[in-house]
ROTI-161838 format. One record per residue (C-alpha): residue in three letters; x, y, z. Coordinates in pm, whole numbers, plus 32768, in hexadecimal, padded with zeros to 4 digits. Each point is the difference from the previous one (the first is absolute). Layout:
REM ROTI-161838
+---------+------+------+------+
! residuo !   px !   py !   pz !
+---------+------+------+------+
!     ALA !    X !    Y !    Z !
...
+---------+------+------+------+
REM end
This chain:
REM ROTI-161838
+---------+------+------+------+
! residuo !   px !   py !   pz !
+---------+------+------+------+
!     UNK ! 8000 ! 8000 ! 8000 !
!     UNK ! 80C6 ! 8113 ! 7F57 !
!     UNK ! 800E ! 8133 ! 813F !
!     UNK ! 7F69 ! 7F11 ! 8127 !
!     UNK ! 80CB ! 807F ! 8128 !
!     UNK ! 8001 ! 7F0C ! 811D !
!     UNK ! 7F38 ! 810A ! 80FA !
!     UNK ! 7EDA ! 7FCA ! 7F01 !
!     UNK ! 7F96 ! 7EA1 ! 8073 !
!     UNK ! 7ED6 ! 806C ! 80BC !
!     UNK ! 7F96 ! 80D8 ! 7EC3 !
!     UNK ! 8023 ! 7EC1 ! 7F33 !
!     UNK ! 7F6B ! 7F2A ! 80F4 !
!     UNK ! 7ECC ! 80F4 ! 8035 !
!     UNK ! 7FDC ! 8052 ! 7E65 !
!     UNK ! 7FC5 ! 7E7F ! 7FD1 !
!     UNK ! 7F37 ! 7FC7 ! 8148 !
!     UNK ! 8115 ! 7ECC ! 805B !
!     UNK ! 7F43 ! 7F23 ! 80EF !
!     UNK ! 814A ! 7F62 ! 8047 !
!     UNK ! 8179 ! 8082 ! 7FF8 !
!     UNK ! 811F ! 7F04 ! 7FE5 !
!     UNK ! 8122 ! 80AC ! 801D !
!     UNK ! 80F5 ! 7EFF ! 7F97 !
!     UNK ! 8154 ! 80A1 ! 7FD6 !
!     UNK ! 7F84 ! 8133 ! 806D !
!     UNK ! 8130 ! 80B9 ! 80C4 !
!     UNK ! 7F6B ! 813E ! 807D !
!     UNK ! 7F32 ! 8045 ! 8153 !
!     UNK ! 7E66 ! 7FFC ! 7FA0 !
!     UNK ! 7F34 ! 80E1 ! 80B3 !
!     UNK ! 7E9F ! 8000 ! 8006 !
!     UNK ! 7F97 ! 7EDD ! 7F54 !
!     UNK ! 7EDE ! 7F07 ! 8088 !
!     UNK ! 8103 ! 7F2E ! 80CE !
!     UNK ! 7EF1 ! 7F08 ! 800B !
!     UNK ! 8028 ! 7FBC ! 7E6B !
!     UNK ! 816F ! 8056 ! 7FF2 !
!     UNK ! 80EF ! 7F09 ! 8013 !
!     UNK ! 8164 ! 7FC3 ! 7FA6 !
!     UNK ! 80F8 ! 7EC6 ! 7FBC !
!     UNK ! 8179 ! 8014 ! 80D3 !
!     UNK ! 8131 ! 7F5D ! 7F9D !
!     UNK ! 8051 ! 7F9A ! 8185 !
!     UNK ! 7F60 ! 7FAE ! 8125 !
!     UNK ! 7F56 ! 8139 ! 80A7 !
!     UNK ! 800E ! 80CF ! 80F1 !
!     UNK ! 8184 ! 7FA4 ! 802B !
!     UNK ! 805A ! 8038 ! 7EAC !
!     UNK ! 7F13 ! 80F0 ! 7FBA !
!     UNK ! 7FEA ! 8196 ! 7FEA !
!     UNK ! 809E ! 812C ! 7F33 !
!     UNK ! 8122 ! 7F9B ! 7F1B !
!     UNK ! 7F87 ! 7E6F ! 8035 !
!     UNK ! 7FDF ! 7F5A ! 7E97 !
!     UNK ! 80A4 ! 7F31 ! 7F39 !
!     UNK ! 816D ! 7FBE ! 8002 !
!     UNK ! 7FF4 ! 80DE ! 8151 !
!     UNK ! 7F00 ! 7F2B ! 8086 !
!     UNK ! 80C7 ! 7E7C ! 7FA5 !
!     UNK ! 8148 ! 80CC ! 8075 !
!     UNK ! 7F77 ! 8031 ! 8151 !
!     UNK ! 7F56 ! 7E94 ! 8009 !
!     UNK ! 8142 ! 7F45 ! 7FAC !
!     UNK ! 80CE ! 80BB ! 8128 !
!     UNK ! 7EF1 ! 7FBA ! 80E3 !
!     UNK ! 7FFD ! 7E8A ! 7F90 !
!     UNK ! 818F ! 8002 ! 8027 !
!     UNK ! 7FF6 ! 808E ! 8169 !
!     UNK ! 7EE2 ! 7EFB ! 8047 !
!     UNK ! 7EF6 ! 8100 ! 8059 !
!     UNK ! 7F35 ! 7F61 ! 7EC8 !
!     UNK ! 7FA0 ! 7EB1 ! 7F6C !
!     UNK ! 7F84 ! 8054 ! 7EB5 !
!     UNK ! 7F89 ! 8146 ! 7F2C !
!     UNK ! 7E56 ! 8039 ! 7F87 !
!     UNK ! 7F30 ! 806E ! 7EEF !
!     UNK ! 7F27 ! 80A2 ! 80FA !
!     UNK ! 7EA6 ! 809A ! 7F90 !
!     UNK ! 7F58 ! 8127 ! 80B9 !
!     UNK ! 7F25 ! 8118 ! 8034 !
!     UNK ! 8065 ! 815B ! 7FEA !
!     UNK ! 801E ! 811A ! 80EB !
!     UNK ! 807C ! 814F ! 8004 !
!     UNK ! 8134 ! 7F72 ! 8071 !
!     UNK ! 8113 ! 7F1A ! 7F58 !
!     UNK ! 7F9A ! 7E9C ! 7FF8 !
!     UNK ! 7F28 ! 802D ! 8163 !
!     UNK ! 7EA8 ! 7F67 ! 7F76 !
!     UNK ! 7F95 ! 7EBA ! 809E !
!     UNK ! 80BB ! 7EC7 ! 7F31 !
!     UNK ! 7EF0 ! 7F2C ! 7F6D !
!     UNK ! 80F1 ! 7EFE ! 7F2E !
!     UNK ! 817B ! 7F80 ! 8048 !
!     UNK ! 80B8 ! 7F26 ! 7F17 !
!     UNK ! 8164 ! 7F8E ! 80C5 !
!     UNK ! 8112 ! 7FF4 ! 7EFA !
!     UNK ! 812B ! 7F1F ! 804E !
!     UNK ! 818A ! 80B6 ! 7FD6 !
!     UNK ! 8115 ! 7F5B ! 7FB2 !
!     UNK ! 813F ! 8030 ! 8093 !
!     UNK ! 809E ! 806D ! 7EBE !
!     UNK ! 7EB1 ! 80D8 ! 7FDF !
!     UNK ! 805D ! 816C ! 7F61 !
!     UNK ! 7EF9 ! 810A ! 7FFF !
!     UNK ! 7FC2 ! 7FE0 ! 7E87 !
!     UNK ! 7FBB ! 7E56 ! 800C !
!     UNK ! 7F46 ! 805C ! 812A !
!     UNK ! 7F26 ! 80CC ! 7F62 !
!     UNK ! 7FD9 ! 7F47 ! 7ED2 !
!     UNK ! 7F7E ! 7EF0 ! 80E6 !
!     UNK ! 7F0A ! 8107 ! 809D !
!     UNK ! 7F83 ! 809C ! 7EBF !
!     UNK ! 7FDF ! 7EA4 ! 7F9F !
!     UNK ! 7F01 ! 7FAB ! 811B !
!     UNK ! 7F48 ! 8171 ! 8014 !
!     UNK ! 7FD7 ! 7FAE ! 7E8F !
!     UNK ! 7F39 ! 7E9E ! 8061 !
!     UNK ! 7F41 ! 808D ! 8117 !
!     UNK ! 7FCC ! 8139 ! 7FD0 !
!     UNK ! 7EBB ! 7FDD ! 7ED7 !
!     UNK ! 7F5B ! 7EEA ! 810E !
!     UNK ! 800E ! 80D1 ! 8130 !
!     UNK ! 7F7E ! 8157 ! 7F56 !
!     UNK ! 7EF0 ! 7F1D ! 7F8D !
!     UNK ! 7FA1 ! 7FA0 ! 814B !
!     UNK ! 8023 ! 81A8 ! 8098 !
!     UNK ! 7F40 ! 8070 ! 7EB5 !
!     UNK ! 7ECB ! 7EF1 ! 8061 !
!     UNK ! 8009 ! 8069 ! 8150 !
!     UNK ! 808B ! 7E82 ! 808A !
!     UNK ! 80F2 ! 8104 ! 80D2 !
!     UNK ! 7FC2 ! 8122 ! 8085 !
!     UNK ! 8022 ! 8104 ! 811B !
!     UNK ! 7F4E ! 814E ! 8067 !
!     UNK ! 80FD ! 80CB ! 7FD2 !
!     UNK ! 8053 ! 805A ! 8160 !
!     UNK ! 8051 ! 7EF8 ! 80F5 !
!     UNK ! 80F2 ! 7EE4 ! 7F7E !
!     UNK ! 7F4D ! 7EEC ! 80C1 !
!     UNK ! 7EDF ! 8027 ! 7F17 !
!     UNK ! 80AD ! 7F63 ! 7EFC !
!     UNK ! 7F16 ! 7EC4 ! 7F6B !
!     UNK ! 80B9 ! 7F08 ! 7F1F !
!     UNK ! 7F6C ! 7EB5 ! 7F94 !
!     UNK ! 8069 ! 7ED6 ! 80F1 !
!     UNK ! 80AA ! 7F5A ! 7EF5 !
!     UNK ! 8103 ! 813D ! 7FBF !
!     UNK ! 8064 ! 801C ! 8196 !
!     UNK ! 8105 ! 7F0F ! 7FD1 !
!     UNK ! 80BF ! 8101 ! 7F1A !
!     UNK ! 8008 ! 80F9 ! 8150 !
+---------+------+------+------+
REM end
């Protein structure tokens, strides 16, 4: 969209009445957008590696020194509502990711991109039919069908 300056999203949204934002790959900060239809795929698990100046090879950086110091088992594809702050919205879908010990951010990531790739048509499916939800407000109104707890 030849001119589209990032601050425009709500205009955008709003012109074509979105009942649903996915904001996948989306790197700025989102203000005032219906957090209950607003949702966004992470390349790490969340809230740890999560936040301004968290994404991609930042994000698998971080992950793998964590994992080499111990403080981590394995990196996510995590799915989540969003906020009006970094990667705060309640987590409604985690996918662990195994790394290697020769992992380097960039085969890490493939492996991620991979997975968020698989999952991430399914899962909108499920937000955009209302299977999982929230009000908005209070995290522990989340709702997500029995069968997806095991992948939080």
């Amino acid at each position: 969209m030849s001119g589209f300056e990032a601050e425009d999203y709500q205009a955008l949204v709003n012109h074509y009445r979105a009942d649903y934002v996915s904001l996948s790959g989306w790197l700025k900060l989102t203000k005032g957008l219906d957090p209950r239809t607003t949702f966004n795929i992470h390349p790490g698990p969340l809230p740890n590696f999560g936040g301004p100046g968290m994404y991609g090879h930042h994000v698998h950086e971080a992950v793998i020194k964590a994992y080499k110091k111990g403080e981590i088992k394995n990196s996510e594809v995590c799915m989540h509502f969003v906020t009006d702050e970094y990667d705060r919205g309640p987590v409604f879908f985690r996918y662990p990711v195994r790394i290697r010990l020769n992992d380097t951010p960039e085969t890490l990531g493939d492996r991620v991109n991979k997975i968020e790739h698989g999952w991430q048509s399914f899962v909108t499916d499920l937000v955009v039919n209302g299977q999982i939800y929230w009000d908005g407000i209070h995290p522990e109104s989340l709702v997500v069908p029995d069968f997806m707890r095991k992948f939080l």
